[in-house]
N, C-alpha and C positions, 0 to 999 in steps of 0.2 A: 504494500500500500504506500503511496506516495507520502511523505513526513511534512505534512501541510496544518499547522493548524487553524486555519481561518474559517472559520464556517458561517454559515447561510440560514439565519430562521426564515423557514418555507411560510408557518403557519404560527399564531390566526394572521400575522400578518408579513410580508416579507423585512427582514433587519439584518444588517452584517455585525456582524460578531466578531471581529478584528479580535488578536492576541489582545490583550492589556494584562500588566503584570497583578493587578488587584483584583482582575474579573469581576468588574463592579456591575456591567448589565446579565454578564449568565449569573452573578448571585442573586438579582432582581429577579429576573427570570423565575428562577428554580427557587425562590424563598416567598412565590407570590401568593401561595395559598394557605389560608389560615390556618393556624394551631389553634387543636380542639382545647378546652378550659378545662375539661378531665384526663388528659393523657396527653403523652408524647403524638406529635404528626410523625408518620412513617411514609419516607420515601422506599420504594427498594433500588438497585441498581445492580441490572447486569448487562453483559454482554453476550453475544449471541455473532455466528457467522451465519451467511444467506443462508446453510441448510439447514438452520437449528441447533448445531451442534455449541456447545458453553463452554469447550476450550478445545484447546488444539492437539496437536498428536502428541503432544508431551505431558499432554494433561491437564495444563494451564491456561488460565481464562487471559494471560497476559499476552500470549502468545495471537491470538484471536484479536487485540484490542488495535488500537491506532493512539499517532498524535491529536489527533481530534479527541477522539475516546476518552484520554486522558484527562483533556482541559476537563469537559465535563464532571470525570469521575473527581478531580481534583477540588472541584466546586463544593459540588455535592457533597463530598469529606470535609470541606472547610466548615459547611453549613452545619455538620451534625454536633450533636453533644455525644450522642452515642451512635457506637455502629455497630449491629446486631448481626450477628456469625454464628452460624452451625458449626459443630466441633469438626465436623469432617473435611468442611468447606476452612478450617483453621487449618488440619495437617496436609490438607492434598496443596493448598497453596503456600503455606509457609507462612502465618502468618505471625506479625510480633506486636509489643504494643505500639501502636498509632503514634507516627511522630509530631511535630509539633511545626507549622510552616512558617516560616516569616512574614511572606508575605501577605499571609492571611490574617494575623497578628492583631494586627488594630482592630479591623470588622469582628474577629472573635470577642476579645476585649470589649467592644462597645456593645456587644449581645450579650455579655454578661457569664461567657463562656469560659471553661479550661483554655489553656493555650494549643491543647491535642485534645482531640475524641477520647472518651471512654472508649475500650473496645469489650462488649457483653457478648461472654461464650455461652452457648445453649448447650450442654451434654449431658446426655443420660448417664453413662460410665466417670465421666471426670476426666477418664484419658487423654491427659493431655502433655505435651512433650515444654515443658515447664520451663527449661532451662531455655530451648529454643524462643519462647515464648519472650523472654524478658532482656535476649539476646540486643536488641537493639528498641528505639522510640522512648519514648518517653510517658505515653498516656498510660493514664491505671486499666486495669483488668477487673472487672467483671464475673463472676462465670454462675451461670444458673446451671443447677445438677439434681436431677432426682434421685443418684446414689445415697445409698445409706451407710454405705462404709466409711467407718469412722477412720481406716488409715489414707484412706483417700481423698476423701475430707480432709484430713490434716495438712498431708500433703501440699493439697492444693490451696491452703489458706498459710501454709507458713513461706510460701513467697510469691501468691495474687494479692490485689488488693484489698477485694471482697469478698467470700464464696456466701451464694446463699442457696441451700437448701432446699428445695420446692416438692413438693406431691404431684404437683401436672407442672411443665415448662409451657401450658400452652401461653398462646399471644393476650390474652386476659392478663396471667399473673404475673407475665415478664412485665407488660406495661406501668400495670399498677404500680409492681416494684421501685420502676422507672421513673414514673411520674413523682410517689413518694420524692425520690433525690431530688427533686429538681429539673427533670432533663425536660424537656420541650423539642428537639426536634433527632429523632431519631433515623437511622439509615440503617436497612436493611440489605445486606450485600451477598445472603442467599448461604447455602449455595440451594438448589431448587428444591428438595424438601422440607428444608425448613420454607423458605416463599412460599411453596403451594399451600401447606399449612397454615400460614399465615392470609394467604390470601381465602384463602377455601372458609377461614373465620374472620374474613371482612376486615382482617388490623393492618392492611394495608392502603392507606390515602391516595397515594403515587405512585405508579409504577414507570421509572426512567429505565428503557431500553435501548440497548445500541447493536444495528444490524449492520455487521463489519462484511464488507465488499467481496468474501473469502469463500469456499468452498472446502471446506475438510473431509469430509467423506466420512466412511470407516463404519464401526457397532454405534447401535443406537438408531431411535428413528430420525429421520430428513426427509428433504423434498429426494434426496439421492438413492434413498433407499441405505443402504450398506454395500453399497458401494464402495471399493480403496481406490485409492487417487496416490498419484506418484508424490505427490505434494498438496499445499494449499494453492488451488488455484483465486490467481486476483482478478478482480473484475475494477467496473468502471463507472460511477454512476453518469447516466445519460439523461434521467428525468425522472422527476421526482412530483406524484398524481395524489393531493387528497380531494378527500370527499364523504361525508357522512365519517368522519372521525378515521377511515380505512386510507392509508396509505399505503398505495402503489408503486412501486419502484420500476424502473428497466434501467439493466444494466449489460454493460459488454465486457467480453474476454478482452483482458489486456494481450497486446499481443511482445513479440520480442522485438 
């Protein structure tokens, strides 16, 4: 994919969206719909290639993403207080705690915000690679768990920030817990069981999607079927159709 980040809002109205190092219209943007009075707002955020598949042959939803992709997701992270992770969607990507941006700094600061996201792990087992965990960033940890083992609990509280304990992790009781601290805009970064879940009991407000120009092939459904491909194939955007909320795309094979 071409290393461009300048993008184009199509809808509701057309706007350029020029780099700026503050990202002061995509935080406008993406911060325009209100926070409920009882609970955290849930955005989620994933990426996705043309055939559905949510990361690439290494496994990785990074591998799939773009320079564009990024400003986005980059926003989206500035805007959270928390950002909400499935333990599985923690070890398959590698995840640490949430660093802290500069130059998001100020805008957090005047929202009243940590300097880095919370990052809150949902797991049923606790299983979590701890030491990885706290390898790098800076932001506290979180972790919801309906284990009852008391050495794993221990564990996991004698170097996270918080463990708490729950009987169901559903999207009710994380929130609540949530909203208790203080948080107000939370971000849900998947990985798609825990989303479906979430969305399947309504605690999702926004769902920000990115359909990267790619072709992966491979296990799993797609428009491709399972199909293997020598590679990711790139394509091209040519035109981009909405209408009744459905966006259309047509795109072409990049060629050599």
């Amino acid at each position: 994919m071409a290393a461009s980040q300048h993008l184009q809002q199509i809808f509701p109205s057309p706007v350029d969206l020029a780099p700026d190092p503050q990202e002061e219209v995509l935080t406008e943007l993406y911060d325009s719909t209100a926070i409920p009075s009882d609970r955290p707002r849930v955005q989620s955020n994933m990426v996705q290639s043309l055939d559905g598949k949510i990361a690439g042959a290494d496994g990785l939803s990074g591998t799939i993403s773009s320079p564009s992709d990024k400003r986005v997701f980059a926003v989206l992270r500035s805007l959270a207080d928390v950002v909400i992770v499935g333990a599985s969607t923690v070890r398959e990507e590698g995840y640490t705690r949430l660093p802290a941006r500069q130059r998001f700094a100020e805008a957090r600061q005047a929202r009243g915000q940590e300097p880095a996201p919370v990052l809150a792990i949902i797991t049923g087992s606790g299983n979590l690679d701890i030491e990885h965990l706290v390898s790098a960033g800076s932001g506290r940890i979180i972790v919801f768990t309906t284990t009852e083992d008391a050495e794993v609990l221990q564990r996991l509280r004698s170097s996270l920030d918080e463990v708490i304990r729950v009987d169901t992790a559903d999207p009710h009781t994380v929130l609540t817990a949530l909203a208790q601290r203080g948080f107000k805009r939370a971000l849900c970064e998947g990985g798609p069981s825990l989303l479906g879940a979430w969305a399947a009991a309504g605690a999702i407000d926004e769902m920000c999607v990115t359909t990267s120009p790619l072709l992966v092939g491979g296990d799993g459904p797609g428009i491709l079927g399972q199909v293997e491909l020598d590679g990711p194939a790139d394509l091209r955007l040519l035109s981009a159709v909405e209408g009744d909320s459905t966006l259309m795309l047509r795109l072409g094979f990049q060629t050599a």
